[in-house]
N, C-alpha and C positions, 0 to 999 in steps of 0.2 A: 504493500500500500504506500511506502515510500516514508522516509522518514522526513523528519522536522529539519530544514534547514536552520542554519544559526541566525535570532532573530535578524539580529543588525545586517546580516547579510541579505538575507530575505526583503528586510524595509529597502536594500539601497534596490534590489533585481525590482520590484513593487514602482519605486520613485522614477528611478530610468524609463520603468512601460510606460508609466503614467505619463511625462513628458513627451514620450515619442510617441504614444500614440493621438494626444493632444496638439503637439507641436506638428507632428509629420504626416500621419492618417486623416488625421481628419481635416485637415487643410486639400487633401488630397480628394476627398469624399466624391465630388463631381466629376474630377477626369475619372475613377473605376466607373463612375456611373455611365460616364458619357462611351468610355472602351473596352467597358466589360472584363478590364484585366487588372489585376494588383501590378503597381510599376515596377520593374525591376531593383529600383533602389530601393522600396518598401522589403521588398523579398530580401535582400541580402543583409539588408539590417537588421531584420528579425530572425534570418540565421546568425548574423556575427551575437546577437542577444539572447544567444541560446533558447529562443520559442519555438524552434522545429521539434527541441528534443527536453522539452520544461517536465512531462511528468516522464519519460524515458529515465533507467536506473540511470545514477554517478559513475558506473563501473562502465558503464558501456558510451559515455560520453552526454548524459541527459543533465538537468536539473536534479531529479530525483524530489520533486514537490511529491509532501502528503497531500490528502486530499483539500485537506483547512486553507494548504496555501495555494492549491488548485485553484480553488472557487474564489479567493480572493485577486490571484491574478487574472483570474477568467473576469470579475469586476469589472478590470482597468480595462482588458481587452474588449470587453463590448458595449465600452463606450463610444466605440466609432463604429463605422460600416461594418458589419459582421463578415463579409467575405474577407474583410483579413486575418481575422481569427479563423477561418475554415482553409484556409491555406497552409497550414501547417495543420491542424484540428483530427485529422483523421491520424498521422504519425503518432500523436502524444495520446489521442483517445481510442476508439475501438477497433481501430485498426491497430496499432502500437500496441495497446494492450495486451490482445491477445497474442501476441508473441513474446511479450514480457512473461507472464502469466503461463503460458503453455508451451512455447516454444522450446526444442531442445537445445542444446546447450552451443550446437553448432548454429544453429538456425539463429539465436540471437547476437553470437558473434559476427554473424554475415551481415546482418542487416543492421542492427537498433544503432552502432555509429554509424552510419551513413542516413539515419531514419532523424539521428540528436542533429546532425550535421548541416540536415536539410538537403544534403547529396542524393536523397532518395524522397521518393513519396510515395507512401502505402494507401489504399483504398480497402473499404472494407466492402465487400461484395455478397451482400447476403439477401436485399432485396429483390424481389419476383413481381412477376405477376399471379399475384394470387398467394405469396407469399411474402409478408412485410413487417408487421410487430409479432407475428408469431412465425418466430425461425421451423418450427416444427414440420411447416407445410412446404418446406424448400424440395423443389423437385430436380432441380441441375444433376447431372450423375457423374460420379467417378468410380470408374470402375478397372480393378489391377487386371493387369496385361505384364506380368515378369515384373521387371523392375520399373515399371512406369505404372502411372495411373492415365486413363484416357476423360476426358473431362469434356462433358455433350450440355446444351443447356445457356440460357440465358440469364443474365441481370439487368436492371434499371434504375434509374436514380441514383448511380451511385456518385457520392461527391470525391470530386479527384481527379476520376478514372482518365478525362485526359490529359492528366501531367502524369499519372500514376507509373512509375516503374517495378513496385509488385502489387497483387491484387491477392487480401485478405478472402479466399475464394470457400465457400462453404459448401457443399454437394452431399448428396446422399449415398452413400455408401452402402447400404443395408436397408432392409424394411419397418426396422422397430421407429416409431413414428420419431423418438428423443434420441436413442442410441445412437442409430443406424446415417446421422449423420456425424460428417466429419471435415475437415477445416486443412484447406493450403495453403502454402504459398507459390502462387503465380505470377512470374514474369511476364509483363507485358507484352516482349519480344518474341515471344515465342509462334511458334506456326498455331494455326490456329486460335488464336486468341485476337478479339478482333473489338478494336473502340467504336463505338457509335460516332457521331456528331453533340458537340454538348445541345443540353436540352434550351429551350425557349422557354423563360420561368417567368413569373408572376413578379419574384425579385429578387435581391441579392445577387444584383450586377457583378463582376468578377469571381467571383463562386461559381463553379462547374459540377455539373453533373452530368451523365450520358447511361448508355444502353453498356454493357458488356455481353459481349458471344464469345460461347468455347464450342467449336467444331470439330471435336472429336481432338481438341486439343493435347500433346502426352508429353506429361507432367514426371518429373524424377516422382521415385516413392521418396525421397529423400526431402522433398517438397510437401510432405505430410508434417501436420502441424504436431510435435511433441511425440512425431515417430509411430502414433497408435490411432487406428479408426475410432470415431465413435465418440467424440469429445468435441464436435463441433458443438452441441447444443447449450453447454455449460458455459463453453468458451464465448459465445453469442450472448449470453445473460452475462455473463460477471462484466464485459466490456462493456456490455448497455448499461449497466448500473453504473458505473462510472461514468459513464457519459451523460448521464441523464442527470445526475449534479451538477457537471461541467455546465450543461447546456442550460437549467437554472440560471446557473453564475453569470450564463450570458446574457441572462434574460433579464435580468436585475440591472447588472450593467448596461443596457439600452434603454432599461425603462428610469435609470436615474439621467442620460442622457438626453432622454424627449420629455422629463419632467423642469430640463434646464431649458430648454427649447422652449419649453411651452409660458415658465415662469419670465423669460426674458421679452418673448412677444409681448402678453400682458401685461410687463413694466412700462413698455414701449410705442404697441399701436395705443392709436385715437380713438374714439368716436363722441363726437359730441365735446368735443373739447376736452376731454379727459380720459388717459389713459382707462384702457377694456378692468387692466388688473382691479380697479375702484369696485367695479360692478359683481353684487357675491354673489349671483351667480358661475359666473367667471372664476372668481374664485373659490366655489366649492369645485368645482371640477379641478381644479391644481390640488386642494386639500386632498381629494377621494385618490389621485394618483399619486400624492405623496405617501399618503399612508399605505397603500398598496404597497409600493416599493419597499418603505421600511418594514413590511410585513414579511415581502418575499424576502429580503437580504438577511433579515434577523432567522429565518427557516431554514434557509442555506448554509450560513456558518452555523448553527445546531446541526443540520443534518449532517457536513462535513465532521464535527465533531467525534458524532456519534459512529459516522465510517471509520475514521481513524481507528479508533478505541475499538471496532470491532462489535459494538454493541446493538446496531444495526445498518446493515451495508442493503438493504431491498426497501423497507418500509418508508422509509423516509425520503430516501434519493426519488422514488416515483412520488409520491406527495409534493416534495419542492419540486418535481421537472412539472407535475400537472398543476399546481398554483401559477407556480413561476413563467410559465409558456402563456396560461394563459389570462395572467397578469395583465402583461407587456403589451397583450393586444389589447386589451381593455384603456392602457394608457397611452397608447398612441391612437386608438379613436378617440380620445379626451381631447389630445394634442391636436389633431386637425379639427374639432371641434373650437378650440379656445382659438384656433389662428382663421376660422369664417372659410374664406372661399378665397385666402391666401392658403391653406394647408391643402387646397383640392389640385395645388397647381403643381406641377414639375418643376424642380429645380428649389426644391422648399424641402427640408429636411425631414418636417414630421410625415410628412408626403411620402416620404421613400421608406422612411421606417415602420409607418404602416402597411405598407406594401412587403418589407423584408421581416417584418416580425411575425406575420402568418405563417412562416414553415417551423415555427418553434412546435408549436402546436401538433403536430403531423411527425416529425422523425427523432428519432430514438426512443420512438413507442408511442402513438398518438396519445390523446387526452383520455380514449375511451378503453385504451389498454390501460395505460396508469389507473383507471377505475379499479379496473379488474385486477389486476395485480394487489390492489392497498386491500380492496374487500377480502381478496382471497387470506391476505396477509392475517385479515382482522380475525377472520373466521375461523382461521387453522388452530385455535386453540380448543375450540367445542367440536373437532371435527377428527 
């Protein structure tokens, strides 16, 4: 789970993002929007800053952030456009993970520095059609042929996949609906493996996602994650759990950034000869998404707490991902509400975060999974 870096060290890695992503990101916010790509200066500074590889082990060249300093650096990170925290996002979260976590001993020497480094970038390939918060129904197959496995079957949505150089690839192996799958790693290069076109999205301009095909694609066995079939499905829960605080963390950090958006307009616009901010209605809408905020932030560092410590790593992290997700939405339709029919427009901030803060909702386990999962949690004692 990573241990506690030394505090003072931690405030200064904390102070640096905070500056850069203030100073540098978000100054930037309209050219990702207007080119759809992170600029290459952005990327390189956020590897020389060690973010490609923040929750990635010390031994292998990462950070080594617990979860507590996870979600408070996930804060700082998603106070600007969210596609620069998904740029690196998939390395240090559920793609990363599960090679931390499961990978054998070669498999994490091959990859996790070059994953800390930013040299690499991993994608996690586990969604389908027909197959998406519940890994269970993945139908992709791999199947051993001697020293290969041959790998038939599609993906979609996944974020990365075209910068991605391996693909976190998860297929069925067997019949037993939990067992019977199991977990690769796949090179993008390889014959048969084939990237889509990135997708056309609603938002989150520089953020990619596409299709993945494997056509009978043949894969080393040596490409089997932790050397044994059968531990895809564990390995897909324990990385979504951690990801689904991270992605909390992010959601707090955008919703304390469209609650500055929103509080600076209302100091600001007119009507009537007097700033909007006077009028409480107006300002009950800033109050409702302040307290929101401090609701989801103060739930996040508990639930981080509580992962650390071991004392709950499932209940809590779906509780803060399902608050927190969809929090954030609730405060950026406040946001374009308080900014009239300046926030309807392009080129207006709350404008693009409400448009970007809708897939929080939707991936790394929609709103109505996270249901299911905290009931199930609630229930397992009388059951």
């Amino acid at each position: 789970m990573g241990g506690a870096m030394d505090p003072n060290v931690f405030d200064d890695v904390l102070r640096t993002v905070r500056d850069f992503v203030r100073g540098e990101v978000v100054p930037a916010e309209d050219e990702i929007e207007r080119t759809d790509a992170i600029p290459a200066r952005l990327r390189e500074a956020a590897a020389d800053m060690g973010l490609f590889g923040f929750a990635l082990p010390e031994e292998h060249g990462g950070l080594g952030l617990s979860m507590s300093e996870d979600v408070r650096l996930a804060m700082e990170l998603g106070y600007a456009v969210p596609a620069f925290r998904s740029m690196f996002g998939t390395n240090n979260g559920i793609a990363g993970q599960v090679i931390v976590k499961y990978g054998t001993a070669e498999q994490q020497r091959r990859w996790l520095p070059r994953l800390a480094a930013g040299e690499a970038i991993a994608s996690f390939a586990l969604t389908e059609d027909g197959a998406g918060s519940d890994p269970s129904s993945v139908r992709t197959k791999a199947v051993r042929d001697g020293e290969e496995y041959v790998l038939s079957g599609a993906k979609r949505f996944i974020t990365n996949a075209p910068h991605a150089d391996v693909l976190v690839v998860f297929a069925r192996t067997g019949e037993d609906v939990h067992g019977g799958i199991s977990v690769f790693l796949v090179e993008t290069g390889l014959d048969g493996v084939r990237i889509g076109p990135p997708n056309a999205k609603m938002g989150q301009a520089g953020a990619h996602t596409a299709e993945v095909f494997f056509d009978d694609a043949r894969v080393p066995a040596a490409a089997l994650v932790g050397g044994q079939e059968g531990t895809g499905f564990t390995a897909a829960m324990s990385s979504l759990t951690r990801g689904r605080l991270h992605i909390a963390a992010i959601c707090v950090g955008l919703a304390g950034r469209i609650v500055e958006e929103s509080v600076r307009f209302a100091a600001e616009a007119e009507q009537g000869g007097k700033p909007i901010g006077r009028f409480q209605l107006v300002q009950a809408l800033l109050a409702e998404s302040q307290a929101e905020y401090y609701a989801g932030r103060s739930m996040v560092l508990e639930a981080a707490r509580e992962y650390d410590s071991g004392t709950d790593t499932r209940l809590a992290p779906s509780c803060a991902k399902l608050f927190c997700s969809e929090m954030v939405s609730r405060v950026a339709d406040r946001a374009v509400q308080v900014h009239g029919g300046s926030g309807y427009m392009r080129g207006v901030a709350v404008e693009r975060f409400y448009r970007d803060s809708r897939v929080f909702r939707i991936y790394e386990g929609t709103s109505e999974i996270q249901k299911l999962i905290i009931a199930k949690q609630l229930l397992r004692q009388f059951t």
